[in-house]
N, C-alpha and C positions, 0 to 999 in steps of 0.2 A: 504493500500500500504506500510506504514511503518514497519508493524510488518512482511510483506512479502517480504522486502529488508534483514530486520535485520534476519530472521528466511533463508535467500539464501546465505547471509552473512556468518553466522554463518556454515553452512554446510559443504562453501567449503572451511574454515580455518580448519575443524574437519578433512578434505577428502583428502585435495590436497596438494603436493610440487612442487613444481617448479623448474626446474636449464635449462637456460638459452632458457627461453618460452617455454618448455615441460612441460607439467604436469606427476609429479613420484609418486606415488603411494607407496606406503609400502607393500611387499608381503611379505605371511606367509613362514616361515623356511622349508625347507624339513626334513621331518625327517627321518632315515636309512630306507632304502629299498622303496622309493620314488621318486629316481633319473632318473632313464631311464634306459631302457637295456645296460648293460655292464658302466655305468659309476661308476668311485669310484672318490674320495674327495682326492686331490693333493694339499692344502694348500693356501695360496691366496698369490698370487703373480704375476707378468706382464705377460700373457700365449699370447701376441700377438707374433706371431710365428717369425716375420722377421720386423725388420724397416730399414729405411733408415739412411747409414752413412756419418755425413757431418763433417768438418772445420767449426767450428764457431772462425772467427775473431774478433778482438777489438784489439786496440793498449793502452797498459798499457806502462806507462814510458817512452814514446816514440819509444818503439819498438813494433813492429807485433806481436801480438802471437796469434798462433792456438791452439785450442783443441777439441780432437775429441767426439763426441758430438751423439747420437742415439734416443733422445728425440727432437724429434724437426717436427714439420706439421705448417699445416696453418690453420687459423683458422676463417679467413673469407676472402671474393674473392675481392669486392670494398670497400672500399679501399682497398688491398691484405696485411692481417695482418698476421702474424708467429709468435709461439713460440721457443724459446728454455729452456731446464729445463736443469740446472745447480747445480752444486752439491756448496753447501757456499762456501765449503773449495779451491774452485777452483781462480786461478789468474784471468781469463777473465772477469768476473764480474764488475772487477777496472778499467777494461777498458771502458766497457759498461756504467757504473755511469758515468765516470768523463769526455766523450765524449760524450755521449749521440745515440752514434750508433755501430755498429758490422755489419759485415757478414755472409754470409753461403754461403762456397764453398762444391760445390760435385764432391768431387773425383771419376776418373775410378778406375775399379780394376789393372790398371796397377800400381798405386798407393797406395795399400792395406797396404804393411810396413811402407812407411814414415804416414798414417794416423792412425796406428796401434801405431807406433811410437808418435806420437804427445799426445794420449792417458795415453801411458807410464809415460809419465816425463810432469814436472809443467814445466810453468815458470817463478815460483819464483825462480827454481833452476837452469834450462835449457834455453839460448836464443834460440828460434828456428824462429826466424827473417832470417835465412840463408837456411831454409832446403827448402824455393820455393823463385820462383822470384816474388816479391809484386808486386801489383800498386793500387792505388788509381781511386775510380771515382769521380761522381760528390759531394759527401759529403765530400770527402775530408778527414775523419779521418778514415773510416772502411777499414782496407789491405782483401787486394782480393788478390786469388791465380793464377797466370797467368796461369800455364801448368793446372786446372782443367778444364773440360771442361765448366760446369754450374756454375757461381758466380753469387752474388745479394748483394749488399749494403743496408744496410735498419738502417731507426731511430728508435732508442728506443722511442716506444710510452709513456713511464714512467710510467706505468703498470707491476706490478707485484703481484705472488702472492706466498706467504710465504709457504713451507713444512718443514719438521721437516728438512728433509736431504738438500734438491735442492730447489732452486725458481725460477721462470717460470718466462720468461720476454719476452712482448711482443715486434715487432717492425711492422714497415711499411715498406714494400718494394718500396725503391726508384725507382732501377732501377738494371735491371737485363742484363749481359754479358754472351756471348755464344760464344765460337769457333768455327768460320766457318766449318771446319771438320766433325762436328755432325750432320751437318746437310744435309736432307734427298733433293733428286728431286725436292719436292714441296716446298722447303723451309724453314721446318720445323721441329722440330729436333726430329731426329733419334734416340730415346733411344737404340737401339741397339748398335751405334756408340757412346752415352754416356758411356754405360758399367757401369752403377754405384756398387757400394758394399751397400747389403743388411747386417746386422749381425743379426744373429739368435741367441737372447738372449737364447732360450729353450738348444739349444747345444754349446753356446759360441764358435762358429765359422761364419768367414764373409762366404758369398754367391753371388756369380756374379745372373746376369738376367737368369730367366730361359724360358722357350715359353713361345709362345702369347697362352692364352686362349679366344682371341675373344676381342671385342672393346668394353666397359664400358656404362653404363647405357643404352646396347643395347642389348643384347644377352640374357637377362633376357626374353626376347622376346620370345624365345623357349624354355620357359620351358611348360611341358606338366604335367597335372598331375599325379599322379600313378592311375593305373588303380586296379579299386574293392574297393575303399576307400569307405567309406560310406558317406559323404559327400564330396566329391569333390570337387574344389573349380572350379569358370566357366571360359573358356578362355578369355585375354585378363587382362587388368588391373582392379585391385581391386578398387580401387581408383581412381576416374578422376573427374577435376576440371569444371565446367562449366564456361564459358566467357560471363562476362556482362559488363553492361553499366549502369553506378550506379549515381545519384548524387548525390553532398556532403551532408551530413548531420553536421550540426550544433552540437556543443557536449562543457560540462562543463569537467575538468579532471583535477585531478592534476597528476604532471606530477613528476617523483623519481627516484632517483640511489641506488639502494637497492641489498644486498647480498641475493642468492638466498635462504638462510635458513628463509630470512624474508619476501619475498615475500607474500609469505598467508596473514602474519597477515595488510600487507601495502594494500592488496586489499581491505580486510574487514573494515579497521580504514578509507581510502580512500572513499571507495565504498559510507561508510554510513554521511561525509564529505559531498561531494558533494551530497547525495541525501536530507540532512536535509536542504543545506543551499538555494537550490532551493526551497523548499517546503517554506520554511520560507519567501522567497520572491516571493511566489504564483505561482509557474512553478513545471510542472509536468514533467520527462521525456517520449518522444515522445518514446520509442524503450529499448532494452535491455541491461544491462551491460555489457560491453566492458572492455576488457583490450588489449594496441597497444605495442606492442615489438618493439621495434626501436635500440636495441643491448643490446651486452653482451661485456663487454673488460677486464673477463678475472676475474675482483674481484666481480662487480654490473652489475646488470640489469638496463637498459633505460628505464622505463616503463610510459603510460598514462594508467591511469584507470579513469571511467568515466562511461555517459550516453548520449545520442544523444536526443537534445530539438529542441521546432521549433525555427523560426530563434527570432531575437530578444530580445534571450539572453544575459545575461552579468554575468561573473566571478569577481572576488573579491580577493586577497592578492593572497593566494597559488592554488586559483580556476579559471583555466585559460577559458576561450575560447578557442576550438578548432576546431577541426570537421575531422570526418572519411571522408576521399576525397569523390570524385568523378572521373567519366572516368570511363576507361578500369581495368578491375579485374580479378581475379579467384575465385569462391567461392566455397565451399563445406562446403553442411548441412550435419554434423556428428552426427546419431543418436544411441547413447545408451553410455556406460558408459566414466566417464572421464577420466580411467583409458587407455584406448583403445586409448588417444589422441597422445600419443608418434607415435605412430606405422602409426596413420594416417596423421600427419604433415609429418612424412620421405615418407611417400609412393607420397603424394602430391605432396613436393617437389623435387622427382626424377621425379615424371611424368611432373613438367613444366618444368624441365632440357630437359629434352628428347625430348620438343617440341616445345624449342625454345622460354621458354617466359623467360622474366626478368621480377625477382618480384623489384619493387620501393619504397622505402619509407617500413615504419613500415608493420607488419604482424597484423591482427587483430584477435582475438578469443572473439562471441557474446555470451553470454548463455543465450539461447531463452526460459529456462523452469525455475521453481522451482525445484531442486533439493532433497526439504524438505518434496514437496507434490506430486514428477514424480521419478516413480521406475526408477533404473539407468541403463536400456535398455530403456530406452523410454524417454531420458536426450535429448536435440539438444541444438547443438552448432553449428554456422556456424563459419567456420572461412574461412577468407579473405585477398586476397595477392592483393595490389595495382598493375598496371603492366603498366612499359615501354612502353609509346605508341610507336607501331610501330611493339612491340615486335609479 
């Protein structure tokens, strides 16, 4: 069993990367004339067609300032986390440090010059405390813009992470304000009555909303395949989760905040941690290596790595007690390579979006084989999403 921990170990430090519980793989270089019909080679640089343009707030020196700001999403739902990427040399940053919160307003395109304008000019050099009418919520330091339609207050979570040019700073959305006007019949706001500005890095002009193409993680629903393909792919979803009813399993883990460059080598020093110190204290594990994702914020990964024993174990200094829940779940056995996991954790978790489950608590990925002694189509992993009862 040892030499078959250490020999499963070893494989997937040789095979696998990680950033942020996906497994990344290394793919070979194309070489000229290997691209695909009609593609040539455009240089590397942001080719996302259009983003959203916002006012990120902070009060430096006791006044407001805005700056306009095109790097900016969210990056997880519960708690509702955001970034914004920041260039050093910018003033709002001093604000965000020495207060510990900022905003993000989103301007209509009826406002496209004053936010054009905010971009323009610092204000180390320019007050622009006057150019809207502030106010304040409930944190009390981050200015929000009154005439935008959509504002949101949020704390800096004290997370950041360092680029050569800009640095990425997370926060938490406190609480978020809306103007009655935008909103729709049912209550609910109206993007169209937002009117927000898209800017289109590719041709460095802004861009108002264009048509509705249909409602999101639904219309994917009609697609059909091309006919005469030679493999076809079958209707309906490629990926679907089955619903069980699981109980808890007992498990040793130590549990790490690790950058994902290091990941691999934390499973394997981990992995083989906990399976010596069981061994030494005459327990064998019940089940397969696990590793539980329980976030990402941004610099490290949450991670438990581990093995599932029967009950009546016990952990020791950095060797905890744990246990892979029980209840209601999603599970899907993924068979064949580990390279192929990316593509099945997004297809997974658009299909429990779609149907209404909430996943709870950490995400878990089994490896049910040897990798060292099972060709990598015939690999299985289950992985498993805890879920919201009720959901």
């Amino acid at each position: 069993m040892t030499a078959r921990v250490t020999r499963y170990i070893t494989t997937m430090q040789r095979n696998m990367r990680r950033v942020s519980g996906f497994l990344i793989f290394v793919f070979p270089c194309y070489r000229k004339g290997d691209y695909g019909m009609g593609k040539i080679k455009t240089g590397a640089y942001n080719p996302l067609p259009v983003a959203p343009m916002v006012l990120v707030g902070a009060t430096v020196s006791g006044k407001p300032n805005y700056m306009a700001v095109g790097f900016v999403n969210g990056v997880n739902i519960k708690p509702a986390i955001v970034y914004v990427s920041l260039n050093k040399r910018h003033h709002t940053p001093t604000g965000i440090i020495e207060n510990g919160t900022f905003s993000i307003n989103i301007p209509s395109a009826d406002y496209v010059i004053e936010t054009d304008y905010c971009g323009l000019v610092s204000g180390k050099n320019v007050d622009k405390s006057n150019i809207f009418t502030t106010f304040y919520g409930e944190l009390g330091s981050a200015p929000m813009i009154e005439e935008f339609p959509i504002t949101c207050e949020c704390r800096y979570t004290g997370q950041k992470v360092e680029f050569d040019m800009d640095t990425v700073y997370f926060g938490e959305v406190m609480q978020v304000y809306i103007n009655e006007e935008v909103l729709g019949a049912d209550g609910k706001i109206d993007v169209l009555k937002v009117n927000p500005i898209y800017f289109s890095g590719l041709e460095n002009r802004y861009r108002a909303l264009g048509e509705d193409l249909g409602p999101g993680w639904h219309i994917g629903k009609q697609y059909t395949p091309k006919q005469g393909t030679a493999e076809a792919e079958p209707r309906g979803p490629k990926y679907q989760c089955s619903i069980v009813e699981r109980c808890a399993q007992p498990a040793l883990t130590i549990r790490s905040r690790v950058a994902p460059a290091e990941l691999a080598a934390t499973i394997g020093q981990s992995a083989a941690t906990v399976f010596l110190f069981a061994r030494d204290n005459g327990s064998t594990p019940s089940g397969a290596l696990f590793v539980a994702y329980h976030g990402f914020d941004g610099q490290g990964l949450d991670i438990e790595i581990g093995f599932p024993f029967m009950p009546g174990i016990e952990g020791r200094g950095n060797i905890h007690l744990s246990e892979i829940p029980g209840g209601k779940a999603a599970s899907y056995r993924h068979v064949g390579s580990y390279e192929k996991l990316p593509e099945v954790r997004t297809a997974l978790e658009q299909w429990l979006s779609i149907n209404g489950y909430v996943v709870c608590g950490a995400t878990y990925e089994i490896y049910l084989n040897d990798p060292q002694t099972t060709a990598p189509e015939k690999l299985e992993t289950e992985i498993l999403y805890p879920l919201l009862p009720g959901s």
